[in-house]
N, C-alpha and C positions, 0 to 999 in steps of 0.2 A: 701373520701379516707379511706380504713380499711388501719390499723396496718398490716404489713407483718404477718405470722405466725410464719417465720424463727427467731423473736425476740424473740414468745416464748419457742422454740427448743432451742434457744443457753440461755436461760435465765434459761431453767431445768439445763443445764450444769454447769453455774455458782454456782447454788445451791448448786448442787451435789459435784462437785468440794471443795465450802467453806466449809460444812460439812467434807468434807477429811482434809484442811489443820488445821484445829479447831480440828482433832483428834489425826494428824500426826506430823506437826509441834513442834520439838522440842527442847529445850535447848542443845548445844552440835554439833547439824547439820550447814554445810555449807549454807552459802547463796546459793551458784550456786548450792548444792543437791537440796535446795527446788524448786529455780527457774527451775529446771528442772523436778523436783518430779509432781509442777502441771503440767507445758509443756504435760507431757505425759500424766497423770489424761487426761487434758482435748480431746487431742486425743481419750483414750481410748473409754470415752465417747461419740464421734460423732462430736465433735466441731473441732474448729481450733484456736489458739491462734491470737485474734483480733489484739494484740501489746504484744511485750517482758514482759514478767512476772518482775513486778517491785518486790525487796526486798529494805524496806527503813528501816534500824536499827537505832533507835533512832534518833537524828537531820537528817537525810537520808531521805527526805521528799517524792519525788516522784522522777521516771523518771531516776533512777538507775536497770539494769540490769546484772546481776552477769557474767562474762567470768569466763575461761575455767582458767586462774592463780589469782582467787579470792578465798583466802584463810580464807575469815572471816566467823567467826564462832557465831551460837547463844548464847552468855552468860546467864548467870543465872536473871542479871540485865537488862537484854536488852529489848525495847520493840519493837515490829517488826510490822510491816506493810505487806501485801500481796496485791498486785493490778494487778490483771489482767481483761481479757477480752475474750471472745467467740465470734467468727462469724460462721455464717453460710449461706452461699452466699451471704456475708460481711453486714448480718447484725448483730448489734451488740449487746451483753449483757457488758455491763464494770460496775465492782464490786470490792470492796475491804474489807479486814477484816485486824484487829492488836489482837497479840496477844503479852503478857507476862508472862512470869513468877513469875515476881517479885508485887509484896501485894501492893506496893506503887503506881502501876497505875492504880488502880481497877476504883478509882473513875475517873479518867479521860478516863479509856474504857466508863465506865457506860455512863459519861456525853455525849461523842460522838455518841454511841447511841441514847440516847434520842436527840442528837440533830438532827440527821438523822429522826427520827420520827416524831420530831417538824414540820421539814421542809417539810415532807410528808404531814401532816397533812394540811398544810396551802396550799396545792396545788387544786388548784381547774379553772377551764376555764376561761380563760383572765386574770388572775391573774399576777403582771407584778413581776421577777424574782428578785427585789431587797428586795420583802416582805417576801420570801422567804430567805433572805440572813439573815432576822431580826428575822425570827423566828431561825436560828441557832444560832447565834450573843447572842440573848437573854438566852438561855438556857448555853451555855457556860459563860455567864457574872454572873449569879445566882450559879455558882459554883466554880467563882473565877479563869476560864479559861480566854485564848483568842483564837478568832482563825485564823487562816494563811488568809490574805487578801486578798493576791495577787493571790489565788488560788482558783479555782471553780469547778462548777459543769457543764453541758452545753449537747447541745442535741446533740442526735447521729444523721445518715441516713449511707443509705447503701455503705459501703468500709470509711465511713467518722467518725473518733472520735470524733472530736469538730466540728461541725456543722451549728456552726455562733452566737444560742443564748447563755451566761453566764448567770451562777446560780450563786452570790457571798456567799461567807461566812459572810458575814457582809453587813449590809444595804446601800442599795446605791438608789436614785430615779431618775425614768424617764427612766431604764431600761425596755427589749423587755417585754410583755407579752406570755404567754404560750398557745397557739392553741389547740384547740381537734387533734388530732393522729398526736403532739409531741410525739415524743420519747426523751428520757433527762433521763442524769444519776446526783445526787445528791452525794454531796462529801464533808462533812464536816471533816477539818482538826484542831482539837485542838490540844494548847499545853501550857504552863504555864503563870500562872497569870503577872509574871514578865519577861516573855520572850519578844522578838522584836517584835513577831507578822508576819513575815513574810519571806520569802524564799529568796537567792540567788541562781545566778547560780555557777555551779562550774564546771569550763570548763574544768579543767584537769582530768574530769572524763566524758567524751560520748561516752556512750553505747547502744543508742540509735536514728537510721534513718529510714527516709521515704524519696521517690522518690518524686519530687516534677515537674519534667516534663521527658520527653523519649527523646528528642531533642537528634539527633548525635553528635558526642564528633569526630569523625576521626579517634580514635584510637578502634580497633577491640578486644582488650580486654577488655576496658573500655566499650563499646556497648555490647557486650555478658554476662558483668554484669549488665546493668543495664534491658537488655532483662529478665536476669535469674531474679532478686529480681521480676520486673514486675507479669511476670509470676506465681512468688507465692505468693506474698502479694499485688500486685494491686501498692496501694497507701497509703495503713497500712502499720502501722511502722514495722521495724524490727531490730533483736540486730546481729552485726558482729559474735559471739557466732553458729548462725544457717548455717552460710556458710563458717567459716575457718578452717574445715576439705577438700571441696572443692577446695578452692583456696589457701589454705596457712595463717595464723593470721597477719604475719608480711607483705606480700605482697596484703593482702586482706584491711589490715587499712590503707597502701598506696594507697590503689584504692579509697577506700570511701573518701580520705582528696579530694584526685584530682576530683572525683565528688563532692563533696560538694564545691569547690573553685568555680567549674562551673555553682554551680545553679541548679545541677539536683539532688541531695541531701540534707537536711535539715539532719543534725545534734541537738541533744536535750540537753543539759548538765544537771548533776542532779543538784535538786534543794535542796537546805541546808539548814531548820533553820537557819536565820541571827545570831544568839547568841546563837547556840549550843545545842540549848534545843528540848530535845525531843516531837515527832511529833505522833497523833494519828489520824486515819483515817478509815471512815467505808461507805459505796457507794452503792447502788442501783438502779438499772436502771428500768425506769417504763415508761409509755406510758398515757397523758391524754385522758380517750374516755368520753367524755360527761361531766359529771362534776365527774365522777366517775376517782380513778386512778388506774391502773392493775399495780404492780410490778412483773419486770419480774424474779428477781435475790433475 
């Protein structure tokens, strides 16, 4: 089986794109400017946004997406996260960058980095995904980090973000091994030496669904939505932000609860640093062909 080629069309996109937000991105701007800043970036460029453009500020780990009355702003102090993703006939590039302004999280960009590296490094055919978890593990531990446990990395396929295999941040044994033309995006999340180490949910914040069947519901408004998300995202996630011009914000998040009570909705709640502390994150999506690995992002 070859690699699609569409991985590595949306995988220039990702580039291109993080180079813009590493330019653009800045103290002062809204979360929902940026998350709409790339939205259109990645348009312009030929893609299509795989999943809701995540901004996660500080403890704001993942899986937040800014609406339309989200009023927070980039602080001077603030260290921010960008995660998104590119398809293109839903195959996928998913990548992430953080940035700051503030002097005090250099070393913990730096280490993230190198732990992405690490992790690349140790990639190689059959190799089983929790050796992979050790090489992050270990480079955040040599610099006095930790990193987020409960959170990983995992292969993609087409229309599909998580894929079935996990990448851990942290060592685990007897996990899957990695096949030649895997596709797998790598996502080390660090964050302070005396921090919890891992995520909650926090449910009074989802902004973030995916359809999760087409099944009739009876009611013909409810049907004509879930026809429409269908339609444009398949089975990739989507944020309520992209359709409540459409149908309305307040009448449109009462549609989403009643589809999700039903099962044909999956709702995501963002995930929180358990004790507050800030979160760093950097992601790459790549492909093993042989024992060689192609990064596409």
């Amino acid at each position: 089986m070859q690699v699609p080629v569409q991985y590595s069309k949306a995988g220039r996109v990702a580039r291109e794109t993080r180079e813009w937000i590493v330019e653009n991105v800045k103290v002062g701007q809204s979360a929902l400017e940026v998350a709409t800043a790339v939205e259109e970036e990645i348009h312009r460029r030929g893609g299509e946004p795989a999943f809701p453009t995540g901004i996660g500020i500080n403890e704001v780990t993942a899986h937040y997406a800014p609406q339309e009355d989200d009023a927070t702003r980039i602080g001077e102090s603030d260290l921010v996260k960008v995660d998104y993703g590119i398809h293109i006939d839903g195959y996928i590039a998913d990548t992430a960058v953080t940035v700051s302004a503030n002097p005090k999280y250099q070393l913990l960009l730096d280490t993230t980095k190198r732990a992405l590296q690490a992790a690349i490094d140790t990639v190689k055919r059959d190799v089983r995904t929790g050796e992979i978890g050790r090489a992050i593990e270990s480079v955040a531990k040599g610099e006095g980090f930790k990193t987020i446990s409960n959170l990983s990395g995992h292969t993609l396929e087409q229309y599909t973000v998580h894929a079935g295999k996990s990448i851990p941040n942290v060592y685990a044994s007897n996990l899957p091994t990695l096949r030649r033309d895997d596709v797998f995006a790598i996502e080390p999340f660090l964050t302070l030496g005396d921090a919890a180490g891992y995520v909650v949910d926090d449910e009074s914040r989802v902004t973030i669904y995916s359809l999760t069947m087409r099944k009739k519901t009876g009611s013909k408004e409810l049907d004509g939505l879930v026809e429409r998300i269908w339609g444009l995202r398949k089975s990739l996630p989507f944020t309520p932000r992209w359709f409540s011009k459409e149908y309305g914000k307040g009448q449109l998040l009462k549609m989403l609860r009643e589809l999700e009570k039903l099962r044909i909705l999956r709702g995501y709640p963002t995930l929180v640093e358990a004790s507050k502390a800030p979160v760093a994150q950097f992601e790459h999506t790549m492909a093993l062909e042989g024992n060689s690995v192609s990064i596409f992002t």
